[in-house]
C-alpha positions in Angstrom: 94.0 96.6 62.5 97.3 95.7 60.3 96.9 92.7 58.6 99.7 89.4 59.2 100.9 89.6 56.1 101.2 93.2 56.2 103.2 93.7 59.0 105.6 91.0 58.3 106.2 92.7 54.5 106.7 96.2 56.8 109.2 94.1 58.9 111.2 92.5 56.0 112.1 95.9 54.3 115.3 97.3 54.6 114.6 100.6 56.3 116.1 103.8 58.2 114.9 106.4 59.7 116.0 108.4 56.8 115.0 105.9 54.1 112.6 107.0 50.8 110.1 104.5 50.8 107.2 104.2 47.3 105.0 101.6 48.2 102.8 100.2 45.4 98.8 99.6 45.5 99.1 100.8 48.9 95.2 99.4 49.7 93.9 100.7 53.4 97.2 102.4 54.3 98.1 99.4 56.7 101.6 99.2 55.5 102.1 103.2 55.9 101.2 102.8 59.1 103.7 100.8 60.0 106.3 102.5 57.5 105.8 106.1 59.1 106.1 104.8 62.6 109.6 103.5 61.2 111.0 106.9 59.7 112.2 109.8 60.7 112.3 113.4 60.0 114.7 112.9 57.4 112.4 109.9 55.6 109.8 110.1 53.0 107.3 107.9 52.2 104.8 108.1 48.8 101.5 105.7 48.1 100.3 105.0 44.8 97.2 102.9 44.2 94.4 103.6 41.4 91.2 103.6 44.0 89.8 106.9 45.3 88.8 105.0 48.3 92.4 103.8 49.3 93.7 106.9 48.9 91.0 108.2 51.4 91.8 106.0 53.5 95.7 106.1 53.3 95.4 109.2 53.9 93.8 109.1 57.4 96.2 106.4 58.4 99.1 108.5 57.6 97.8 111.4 59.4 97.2 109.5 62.6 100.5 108.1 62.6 102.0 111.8 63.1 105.3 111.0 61.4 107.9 113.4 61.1 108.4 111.8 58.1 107.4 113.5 54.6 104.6 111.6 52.8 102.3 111.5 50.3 99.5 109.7 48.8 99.1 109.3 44.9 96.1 108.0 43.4 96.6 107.0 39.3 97.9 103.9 37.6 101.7 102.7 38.8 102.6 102.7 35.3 101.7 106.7 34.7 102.9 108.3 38.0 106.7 106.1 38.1 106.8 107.5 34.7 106.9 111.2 36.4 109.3 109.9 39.3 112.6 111.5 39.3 115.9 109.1 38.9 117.4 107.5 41.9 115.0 109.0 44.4 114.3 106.0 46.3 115.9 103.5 48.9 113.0 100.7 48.8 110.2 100.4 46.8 108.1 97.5 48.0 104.4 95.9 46.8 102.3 93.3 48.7 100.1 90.9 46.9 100.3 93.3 43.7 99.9 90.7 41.1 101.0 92.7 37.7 104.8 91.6 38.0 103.5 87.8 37.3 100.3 88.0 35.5 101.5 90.4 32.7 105.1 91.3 31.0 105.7 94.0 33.6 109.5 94.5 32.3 108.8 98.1 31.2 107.3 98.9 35.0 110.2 97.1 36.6 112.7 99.1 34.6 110.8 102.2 35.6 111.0 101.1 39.1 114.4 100.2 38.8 115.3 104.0 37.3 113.9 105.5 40.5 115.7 103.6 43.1 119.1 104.8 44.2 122.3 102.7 44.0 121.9 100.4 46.9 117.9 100.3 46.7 115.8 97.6 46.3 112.2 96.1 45.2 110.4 93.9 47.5 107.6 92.2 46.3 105.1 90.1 48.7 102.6 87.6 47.9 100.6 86.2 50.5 100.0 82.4 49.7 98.5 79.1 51.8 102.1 77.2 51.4 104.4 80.5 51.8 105.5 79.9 48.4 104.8 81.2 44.9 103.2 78.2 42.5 105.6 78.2 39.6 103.5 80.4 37.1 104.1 83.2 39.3 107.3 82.7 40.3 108.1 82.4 36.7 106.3 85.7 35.7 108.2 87.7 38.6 111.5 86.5 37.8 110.6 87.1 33.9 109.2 91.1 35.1 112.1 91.6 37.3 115.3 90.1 34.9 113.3 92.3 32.3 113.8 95.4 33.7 117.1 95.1 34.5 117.4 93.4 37.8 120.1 90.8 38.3 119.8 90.1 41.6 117.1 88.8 42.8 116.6 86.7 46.1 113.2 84.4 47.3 111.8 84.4 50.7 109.4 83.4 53.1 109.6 86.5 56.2 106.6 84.0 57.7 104.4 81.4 57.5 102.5 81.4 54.2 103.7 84.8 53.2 106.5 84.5 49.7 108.7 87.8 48.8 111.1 88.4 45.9 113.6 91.0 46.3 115.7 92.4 43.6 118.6 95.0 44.0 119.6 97.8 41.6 123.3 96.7 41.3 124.5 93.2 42.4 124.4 94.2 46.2 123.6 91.8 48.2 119.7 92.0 49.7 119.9 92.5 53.5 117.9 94.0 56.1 119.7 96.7 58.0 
């Protein structure tokens, strides 16, 4: 079963068959679920969470999908294995309800994150909340992350009911879904 919140994260991203997708804290695999069953042959998708047990079962999900999609399932801290990214090797990289960008100065992981995204690319970050929006504090703390590490455009939305994203592009593109 895919969570709400999931899903409607999965359905705000801007993806192609062909897009490279890093997801991060990628939990029960939900969202690669629904990511895989989006790309093709020519996409890739990478987890990273820290818990033996969601890359377990992250795993299993991806395998039942049967993408022809490349993918792969990191476990370690986001902060150690973006370090070892290469540059510009992503279209989307995309969170939900990871809560590091608001509740610590994550300026160094967002300009990590933005290094590895390709011109065009963006960062989606979802927070599932009872109004749909982000209380000040947080909204505050992503803004402060994001700006940080080098984002300068940065849009605020509600893809449904009581679910809040931020999205932030590498250059000043506008954020769309295509």
């Amino acid at each position: 079963m895919v969570p709400d919140r999931v899903a409607a994260a999965v359905d705000a991203l801007p993806l192609t068959p062909s897009s490279a997708v890093l997801e991060i804290g990628g939990g029960s695999g939900a969202a690669a679920q629904l990511v895989l069953a989006r790309l093709g042959a020519g996409g890739s998708y990478v987890s990273v969470d820290r818990s033996e047990v969601a890359e377990r079962r992250t795993r299993q999900r991806c395998t039942d999908v049967g993408s022809a999609a490349r993918w792969e399932v990191v476990r370690g801290a986001i902060e150690d294995v973006v370090a070892e990214l290469p540059d510009h090797a992503y279209d989307v990289v995309f969170a939900v309800n990871v809560n590091v960008f608001w509740t610590t100065d994550a300026s160094a992981l967002s300009a990590q994150l933005r290094r590895v995204l390709r011109r065009g690319g963006s960062l989606w970050l979802f927070y599932e909340t009872p109004s749909g929006s982000v209380g000040p504090k947080a909204a505050d703390g992503v803004v402060r992350s994001l700006s940080g590490g080098g984002f300068s455009t940065m849009t605020t939305l509600a893809p449904r009911a009581r679910l809040a994203a931020f999205a932030a592009a590498v250059d000043d593109s506008p954020i769309t879904k295509q």
